[in-house]
C-alpha positions as CSV (number, residue, x, y, z in Angstrom):
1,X,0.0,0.0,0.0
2,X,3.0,2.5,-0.7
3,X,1.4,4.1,-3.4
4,X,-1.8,5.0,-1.5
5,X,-1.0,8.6,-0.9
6,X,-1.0,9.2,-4.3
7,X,-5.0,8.1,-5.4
8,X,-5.8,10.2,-1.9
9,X,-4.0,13.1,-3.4
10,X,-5.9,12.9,-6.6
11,X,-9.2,11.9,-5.2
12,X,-8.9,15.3,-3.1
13,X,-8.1,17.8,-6.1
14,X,-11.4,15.9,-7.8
15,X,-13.1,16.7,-5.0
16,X,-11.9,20.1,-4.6
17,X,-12.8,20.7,-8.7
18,X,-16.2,19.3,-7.8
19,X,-17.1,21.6,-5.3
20,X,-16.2,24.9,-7.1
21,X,-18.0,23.5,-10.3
22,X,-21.0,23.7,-7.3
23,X,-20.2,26.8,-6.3
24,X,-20.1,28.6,-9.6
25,X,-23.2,26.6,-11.3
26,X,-25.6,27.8,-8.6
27,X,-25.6,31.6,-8.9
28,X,-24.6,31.4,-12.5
29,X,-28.5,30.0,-13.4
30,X,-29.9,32.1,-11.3
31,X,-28.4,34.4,-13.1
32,X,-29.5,32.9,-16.3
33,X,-33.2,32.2,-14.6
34,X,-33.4,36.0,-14.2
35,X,-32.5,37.0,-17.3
36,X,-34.6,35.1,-19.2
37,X,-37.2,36.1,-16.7
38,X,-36.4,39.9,-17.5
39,X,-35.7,40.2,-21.1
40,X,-37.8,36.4,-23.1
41,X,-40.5,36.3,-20.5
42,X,-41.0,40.1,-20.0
43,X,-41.0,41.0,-23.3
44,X,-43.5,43.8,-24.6
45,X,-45.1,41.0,-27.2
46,X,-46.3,38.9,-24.6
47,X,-48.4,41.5,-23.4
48,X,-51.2,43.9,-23.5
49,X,-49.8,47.2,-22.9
50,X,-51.7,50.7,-23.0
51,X,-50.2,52.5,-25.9
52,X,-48.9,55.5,-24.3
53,X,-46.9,52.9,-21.7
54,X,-45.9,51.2,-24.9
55,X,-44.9,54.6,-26.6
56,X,-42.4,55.9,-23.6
57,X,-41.1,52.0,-23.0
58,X,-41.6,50.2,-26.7
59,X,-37.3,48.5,-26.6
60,X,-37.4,47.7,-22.7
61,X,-38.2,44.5,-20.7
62,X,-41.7,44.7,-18.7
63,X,-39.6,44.4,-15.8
64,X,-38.8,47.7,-16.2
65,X,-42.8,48.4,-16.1
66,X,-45.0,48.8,-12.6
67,X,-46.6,45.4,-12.5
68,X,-49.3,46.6,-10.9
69,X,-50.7,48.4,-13.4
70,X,-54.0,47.5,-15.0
71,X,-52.7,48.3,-18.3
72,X,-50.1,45.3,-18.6
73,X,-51.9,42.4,-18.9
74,X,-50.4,38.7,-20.5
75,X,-52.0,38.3,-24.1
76,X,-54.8,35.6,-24.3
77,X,-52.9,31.9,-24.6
78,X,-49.5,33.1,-23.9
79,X,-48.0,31.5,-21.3
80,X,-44.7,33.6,-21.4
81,X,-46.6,36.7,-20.0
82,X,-48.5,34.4,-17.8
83,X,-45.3,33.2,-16.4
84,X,-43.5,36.6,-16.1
85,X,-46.6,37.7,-14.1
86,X,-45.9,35.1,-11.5
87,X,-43.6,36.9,-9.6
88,X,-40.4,37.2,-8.5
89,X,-40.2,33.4,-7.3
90,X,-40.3,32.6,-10.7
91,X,-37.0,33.3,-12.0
92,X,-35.6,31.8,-8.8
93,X,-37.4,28.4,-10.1
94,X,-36.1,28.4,-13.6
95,X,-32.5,29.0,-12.5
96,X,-33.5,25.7,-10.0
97,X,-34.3,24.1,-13.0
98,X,-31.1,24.8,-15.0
99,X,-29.3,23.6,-12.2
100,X,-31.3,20.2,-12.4
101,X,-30.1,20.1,-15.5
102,X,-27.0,21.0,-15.7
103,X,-25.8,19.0,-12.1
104,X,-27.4,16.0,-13.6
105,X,-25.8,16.2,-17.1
106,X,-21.9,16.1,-14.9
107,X,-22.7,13.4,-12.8
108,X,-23.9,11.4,-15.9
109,X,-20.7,12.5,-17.4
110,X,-19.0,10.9,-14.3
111,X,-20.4,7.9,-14.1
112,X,-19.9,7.3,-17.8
113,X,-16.2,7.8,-16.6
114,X,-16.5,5.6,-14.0
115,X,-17.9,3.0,-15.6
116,X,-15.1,2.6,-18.4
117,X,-14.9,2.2,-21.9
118,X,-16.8,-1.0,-22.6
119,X,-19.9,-2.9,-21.1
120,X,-19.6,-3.1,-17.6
121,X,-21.1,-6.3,-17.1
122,X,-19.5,-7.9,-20.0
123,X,-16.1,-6.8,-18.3
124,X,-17.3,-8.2,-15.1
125,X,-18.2,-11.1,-17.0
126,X,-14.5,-11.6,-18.4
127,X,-13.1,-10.8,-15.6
128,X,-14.7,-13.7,-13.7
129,X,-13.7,-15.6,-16.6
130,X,-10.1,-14.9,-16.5
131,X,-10.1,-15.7,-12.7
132,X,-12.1,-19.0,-12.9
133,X,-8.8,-20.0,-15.6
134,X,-6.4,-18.8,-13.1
135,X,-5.2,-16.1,-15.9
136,X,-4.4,-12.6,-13.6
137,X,-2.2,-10.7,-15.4
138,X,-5.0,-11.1,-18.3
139,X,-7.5,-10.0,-15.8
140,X,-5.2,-7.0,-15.4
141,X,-4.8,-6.4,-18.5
142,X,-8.4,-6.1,-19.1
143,X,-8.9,-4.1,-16.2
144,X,-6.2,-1.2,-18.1
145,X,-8.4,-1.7,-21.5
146,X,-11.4,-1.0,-19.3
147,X,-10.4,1.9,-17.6
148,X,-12.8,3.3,-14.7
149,X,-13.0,3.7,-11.2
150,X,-14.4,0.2,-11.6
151,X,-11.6,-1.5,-13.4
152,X,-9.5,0.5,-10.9
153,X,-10.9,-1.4,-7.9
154,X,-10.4,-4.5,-9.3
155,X,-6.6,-4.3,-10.9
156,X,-5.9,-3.0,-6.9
157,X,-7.5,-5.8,-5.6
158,X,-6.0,-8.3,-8.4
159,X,-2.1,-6.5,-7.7
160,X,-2.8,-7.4,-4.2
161,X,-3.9,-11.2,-5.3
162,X,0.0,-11.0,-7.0
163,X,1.4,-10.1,-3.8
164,X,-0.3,-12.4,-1.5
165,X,0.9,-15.2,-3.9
166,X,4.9,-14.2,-2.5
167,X,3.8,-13.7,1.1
168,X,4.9,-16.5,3.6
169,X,3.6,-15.2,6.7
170,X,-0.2,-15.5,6.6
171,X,-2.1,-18.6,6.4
172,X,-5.0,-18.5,4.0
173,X,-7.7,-16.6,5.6
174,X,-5.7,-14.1,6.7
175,X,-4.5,-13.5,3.0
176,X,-7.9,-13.5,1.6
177,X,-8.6,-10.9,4.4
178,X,-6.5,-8.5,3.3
179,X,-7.4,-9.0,-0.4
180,X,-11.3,-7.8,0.8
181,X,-9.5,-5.1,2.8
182,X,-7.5,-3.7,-0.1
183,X,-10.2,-3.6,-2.3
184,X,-12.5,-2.0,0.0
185,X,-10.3,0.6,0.7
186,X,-9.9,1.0,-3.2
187,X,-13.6,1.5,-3.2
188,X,-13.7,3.9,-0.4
189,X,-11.2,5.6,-2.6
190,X,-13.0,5.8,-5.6
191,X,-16.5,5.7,-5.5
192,X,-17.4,8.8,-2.8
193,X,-16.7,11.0,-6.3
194,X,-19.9,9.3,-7.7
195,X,-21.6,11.0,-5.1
196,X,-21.1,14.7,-5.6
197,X,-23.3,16.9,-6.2
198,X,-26.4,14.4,-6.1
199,X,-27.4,16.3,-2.6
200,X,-28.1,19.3,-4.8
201,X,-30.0,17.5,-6.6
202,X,-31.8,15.4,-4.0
203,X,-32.5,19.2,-1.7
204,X,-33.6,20.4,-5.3
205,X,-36.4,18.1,-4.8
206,X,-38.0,19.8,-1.9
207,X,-37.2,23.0,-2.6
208,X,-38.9,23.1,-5.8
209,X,-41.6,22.1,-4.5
210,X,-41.5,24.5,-1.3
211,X,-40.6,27.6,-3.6
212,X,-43.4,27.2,-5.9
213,X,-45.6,26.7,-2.9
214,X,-44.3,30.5,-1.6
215,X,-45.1,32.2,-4.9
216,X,-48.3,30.5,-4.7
217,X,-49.0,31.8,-1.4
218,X,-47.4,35.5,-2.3
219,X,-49.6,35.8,-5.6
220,X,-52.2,34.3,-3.9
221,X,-52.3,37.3,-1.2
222,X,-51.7,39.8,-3.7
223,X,-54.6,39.0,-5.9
224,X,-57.4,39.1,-2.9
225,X,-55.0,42.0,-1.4
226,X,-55.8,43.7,-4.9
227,X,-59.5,42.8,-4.9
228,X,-60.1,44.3,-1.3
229,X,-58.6,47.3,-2.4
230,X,-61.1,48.0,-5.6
231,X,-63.9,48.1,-3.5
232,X,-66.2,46.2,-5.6
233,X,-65.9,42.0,-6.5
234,X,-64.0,41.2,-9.7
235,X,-64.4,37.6,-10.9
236,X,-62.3,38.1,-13.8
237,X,-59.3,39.9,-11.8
238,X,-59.3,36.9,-9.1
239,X,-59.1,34.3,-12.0
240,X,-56.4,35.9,-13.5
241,X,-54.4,36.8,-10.0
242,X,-55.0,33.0,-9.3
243,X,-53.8,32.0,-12.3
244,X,-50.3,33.9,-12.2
245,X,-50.3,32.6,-8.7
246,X,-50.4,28.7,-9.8
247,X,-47.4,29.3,-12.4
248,X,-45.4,29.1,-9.0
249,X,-46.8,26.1,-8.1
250,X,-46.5,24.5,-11.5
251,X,-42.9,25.2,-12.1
252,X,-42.2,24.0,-8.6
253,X,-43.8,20.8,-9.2
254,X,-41.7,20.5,-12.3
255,X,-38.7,21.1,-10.5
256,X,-39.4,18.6,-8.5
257,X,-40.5,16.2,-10.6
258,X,-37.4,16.3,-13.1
259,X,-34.7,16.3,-10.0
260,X,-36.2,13.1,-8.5
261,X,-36.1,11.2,-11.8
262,X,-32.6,12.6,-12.2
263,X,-31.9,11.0,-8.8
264,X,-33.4,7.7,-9.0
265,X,-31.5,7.2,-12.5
266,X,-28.0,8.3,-11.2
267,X,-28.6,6.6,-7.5
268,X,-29.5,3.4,-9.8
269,X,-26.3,4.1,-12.3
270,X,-24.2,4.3,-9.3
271,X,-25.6,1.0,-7.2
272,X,-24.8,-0.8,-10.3
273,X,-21.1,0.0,-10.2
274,X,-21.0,-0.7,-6.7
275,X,-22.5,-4.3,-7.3
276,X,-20.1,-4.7,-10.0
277,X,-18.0,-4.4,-7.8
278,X,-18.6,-6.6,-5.0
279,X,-19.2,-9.1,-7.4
280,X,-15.7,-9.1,-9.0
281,X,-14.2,-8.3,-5.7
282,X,-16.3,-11.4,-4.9
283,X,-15.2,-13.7,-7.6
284,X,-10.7,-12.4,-6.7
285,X,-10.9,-13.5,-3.3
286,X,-13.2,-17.1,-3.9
287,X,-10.6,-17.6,-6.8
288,X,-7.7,-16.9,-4.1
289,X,-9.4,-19.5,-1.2
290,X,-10.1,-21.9,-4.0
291,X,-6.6,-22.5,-5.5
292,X,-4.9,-22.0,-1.9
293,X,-6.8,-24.5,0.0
């Protein structure tokens, strides 16, 4: 274990990389969520403005307008001006949802790393092979085709097989012991990268959901705050406060909805890695206590 130091070293700079990629994606779509909020959402042509408002302001972004006024109002159908009416939660959501996106598309990128070059389970497949036939240098020479934190794991846990093969000072068991150990720790060394980020997107999950609630509730006060004020009922301005109240809700649930199946598919992308795994880890040491009995 001499060279140990030197994956640790590495493993820390990848984590260190992955935690400023975090740190720069979340403001920067916000960022992004707010500008499109400002200048695609609020543009004049999704909306019905008085003339002499459009007149003064006809090359600027709504959001330059007083929202409350009765003369902006979202053309019939479009659902940009709908949206942009919503609030300011909702440019908070969009950016939420880039970062779905966007934290979801690396750790795919990741795993595909992880995983190596070929079919996973046909390299496990081989592998096992190789071992039943007694062949380990071919078993680590398909473990450098491979490539992968997977493949990585293994060729550790088959260069240890080497070295227990010199050693005279440990019976049997205590050989294949520390084959298990060394690939464990080889584990521990690689596969805690898989795992980045996906708190974002599991807390993404809620969030979503709890932000679009809050705009819901906001707009929601607004629009009977608005109908108290006029002093007499309007049917038609409480269905359209409502309305631009629920695009909270709506994009929350979206959110939501997109970050869990995000999660379940990486969670399951990374469980079958780590069953890979075991089960070549599996097949080293039973190889090992097979042909040392």
């Amino acid at each position: 274990m001499a060279n140990a130091p030197k994956p640790t070293t590495v493993k820390k700079e990848s984590s260190t990389a992955s935690n400023l990629f975090a740190t720069l994606v979340i403001p920067i779509c916000i960022l992004i969520g707010v500008t499109l909020f400002i200048f695609v959402l609020g543009k004049p042509s999704n909306f019905i403005i008085d003339p002499a408002v459009a007149s003064a302001n006809s090359k600027l972004s709504l959001a330059f307008f007083d929202e409350d006024t009765h003369s902006i109002l979202p053309n019939v159908g479009n659902y940009g001006g709908m949206a942009y009416k919503g609030g300011f939660i909702v440019p908070i959501l969009m950016g939420m949802l880039l970062m779905v996106f966007v934290f979801s598309i690396e750790r795919l990128i990741v795993i595909g790393k992880a995983t190596g070059k070929g079919s996973l389970d046909a390299f496990v497949k081989k592998i096992q092979s190789l071992l039943s036939s007694g062949n380990i240098s071919a078993a680590a020479a398909e473990c450098d085709k491979q490539e992968g934190s997977v493949a990585n794991v293994i060729k550790s846990g088959l260069k240890k097989y080497g070295e227990m093969e010199t050693e005279q000072n440990m019976d049997t068991d205590q050989k294949c012991l520390a084959i298990q150990k060394d690939i464990e720790e080889a584990t521990s060394l690689e596969m805690p990268m898989l795992e980045q980020n996906l708190t974002i997107i599991a807390t993404l999950v809620s969030v979503g959901t709890l932000m679009g609630l809050l705009g819901t509730v906001t707009g929601m006060i607004k629009a009977f705050g608005g109908l108290a004020n006029s002093g007499a009922p309007d049917q038609a301005a409480l269905a359209t406060g409502i309305s631009e109240a629920l695009i909270n809700t709506a994009t929350g649930i979206g959110t939501s909805t997109i970050a869990i199946i995000m999660y379940n598919i990486l969670t399951s992308k990374i469980d079958k890695l780590t069953y890979a795994i075991d089960e070549a880890g599996f097949s080293i040491i039973q190889t090992y206590a097979s042909t040392h009995k």
